[in-house]
C-alpha positions in Angstrom: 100.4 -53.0 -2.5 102.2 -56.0 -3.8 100.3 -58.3 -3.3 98.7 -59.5 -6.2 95.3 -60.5 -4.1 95.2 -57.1 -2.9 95.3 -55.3 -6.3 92.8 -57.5 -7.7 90.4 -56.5 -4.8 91.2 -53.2 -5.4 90.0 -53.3 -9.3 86.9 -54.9 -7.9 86.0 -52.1 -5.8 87.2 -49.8 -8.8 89.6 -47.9 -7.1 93.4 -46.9 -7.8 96.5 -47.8 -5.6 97.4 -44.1 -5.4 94.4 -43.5 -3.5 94.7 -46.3 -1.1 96.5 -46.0 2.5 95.8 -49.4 4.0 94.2 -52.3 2.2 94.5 -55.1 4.4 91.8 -58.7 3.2 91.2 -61.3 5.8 88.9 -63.6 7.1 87.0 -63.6 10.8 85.2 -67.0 11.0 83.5 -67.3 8.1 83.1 -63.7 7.2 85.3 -62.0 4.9 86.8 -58.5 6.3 88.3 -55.9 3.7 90.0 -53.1 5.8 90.6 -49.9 3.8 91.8 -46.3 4.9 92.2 -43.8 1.9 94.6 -41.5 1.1 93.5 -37.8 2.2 92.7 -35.5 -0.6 91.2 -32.5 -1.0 87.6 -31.4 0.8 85.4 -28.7 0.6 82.8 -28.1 3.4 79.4 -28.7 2.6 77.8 -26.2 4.4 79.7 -23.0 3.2 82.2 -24.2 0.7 85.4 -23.1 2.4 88.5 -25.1 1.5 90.2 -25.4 4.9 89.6 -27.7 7.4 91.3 -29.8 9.9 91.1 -33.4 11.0 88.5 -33.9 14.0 88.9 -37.7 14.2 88.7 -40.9 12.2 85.6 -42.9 12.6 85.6 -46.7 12.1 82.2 -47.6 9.7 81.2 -51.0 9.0 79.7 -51.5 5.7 78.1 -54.7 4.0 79.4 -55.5 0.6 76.9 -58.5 -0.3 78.3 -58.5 -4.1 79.9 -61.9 -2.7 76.6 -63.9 -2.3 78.2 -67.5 -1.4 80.6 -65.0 1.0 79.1 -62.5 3.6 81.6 -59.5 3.4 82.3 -56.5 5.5 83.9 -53.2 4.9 86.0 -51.9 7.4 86.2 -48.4 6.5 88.6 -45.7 8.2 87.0 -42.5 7.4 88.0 -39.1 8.2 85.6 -36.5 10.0 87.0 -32.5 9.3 85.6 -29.8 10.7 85.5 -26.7 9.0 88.0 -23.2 9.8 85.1 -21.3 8.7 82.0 -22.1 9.5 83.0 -24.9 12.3 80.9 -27.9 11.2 81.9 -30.8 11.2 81.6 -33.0 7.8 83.1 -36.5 6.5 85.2 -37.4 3.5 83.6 -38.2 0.5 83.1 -42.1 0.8 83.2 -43.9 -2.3 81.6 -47.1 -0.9 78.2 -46.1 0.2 75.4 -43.7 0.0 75.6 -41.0 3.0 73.9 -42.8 6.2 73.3 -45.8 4.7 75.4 -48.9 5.9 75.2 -51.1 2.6 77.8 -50.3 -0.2 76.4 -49.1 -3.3 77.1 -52.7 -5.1 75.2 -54.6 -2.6 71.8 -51.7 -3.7 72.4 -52.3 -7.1 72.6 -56.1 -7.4 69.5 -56.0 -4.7 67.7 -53.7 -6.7 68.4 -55.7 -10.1 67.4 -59.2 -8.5 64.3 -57.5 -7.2 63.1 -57.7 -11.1 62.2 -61.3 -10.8 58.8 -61.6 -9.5 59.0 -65.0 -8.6 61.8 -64.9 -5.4 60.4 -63.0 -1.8 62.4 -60.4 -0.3 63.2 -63.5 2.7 65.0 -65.6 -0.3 67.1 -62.2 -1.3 67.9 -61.2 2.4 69.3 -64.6 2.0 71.3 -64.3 -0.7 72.9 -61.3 -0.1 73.3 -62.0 4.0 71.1 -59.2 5.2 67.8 -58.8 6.8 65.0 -59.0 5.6 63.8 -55.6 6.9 67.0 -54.3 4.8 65.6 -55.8 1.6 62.2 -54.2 2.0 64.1 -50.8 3.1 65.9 -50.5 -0.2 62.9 -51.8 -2.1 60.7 -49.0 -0.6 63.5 -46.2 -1.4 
C-alpha cells in the first residue's frame, strides 16, 4: 500500500492496511472499480460455533458502492467461503461491505435511506442519483 490514492480509499471505506490483501482502484469506461481481497482472520461457524474450518473457495461478489453519486462505483470483492470440520457447512467471511445477501454496500443504504427524508424527490430521481434501479430504491425503502 504505497500509494497515497490507495490509502485514502481505504480510510473512506474505514478499513486498516493490516487487514487488506489486494486493493487495486481503476476505472472500466466510465465506472469506477475498487478491487479488494482481505486478509484472512479468524472465523467461527455460524451454525455450531466450532473454530476450525478450511477454505472451500473464494467467490468473486460485485457490490454497488453509490456513496459516489456523480461516479457509479463497483466493489469487486474476493471473499472467502469455509466450510466447517465439524458440522460440514459451508459459511462466508464476515464481509464488512454489505448486509448478508444483499448486493448494495451498507453506505449506498444509508445515504438512500437518509435522502429518502425529503418528500419532495421520487424514488426514479434517487435511483438516479445513486446509479441503481428504481426497483432497488423501492426495495430498500420497503425493508
Amino acid at each position: 500500500m504505497q500509494n497515497f490514492n490507495n490509502f485514502t480509499m481505504l480510510e473512506f471505506f474505514n478499513l486498516e492496511e493490516k487487514n487488506i490483501k489486494n486493493f487495486k482502484v481503476y476505472f472500466v469506461d466510465t465506472v469506477l472499480n475498487i478491487d479488494v481481497a482481505l486478509n484472512q482472520r479468524d472465523e467461527v461457524c455460524p451454525h455450531c460455533g466450532y473454530t476450525q474450518y478450511t477454505i472451500k473457495e473464494y467467490v468473486q461478489k460485485k457490490l454497488i458502492h453509490s456513496t459516489f453519486t456523480n461516479q457509479k462505483c463497483v466493489i469487486n470483492y474476493r471473499s472467502r467461503r469455509y466450510k466447517c470440520g465439524l458440522c460440514a457447512k459451508t459459511f462466508y467471511e464476515h464481509n464488512p461491505f454489505a448486509f448478508n445477501g444483499m448486493k448494495l454496500t451498507m453506505n449506498t443504504v444509508y445515504n438512500v435511506l437518509s435522502d429518502l427524508r425529503n418528500v419532495n424527490e421520487t424514488f426514479s430521481s434517487f435511483a438516479q442519483r445513486y446509479h441503481l434501479s428504481t426497483t432497488s430504491v423501492i426495495s430498500i425503502f420497503d425493508k
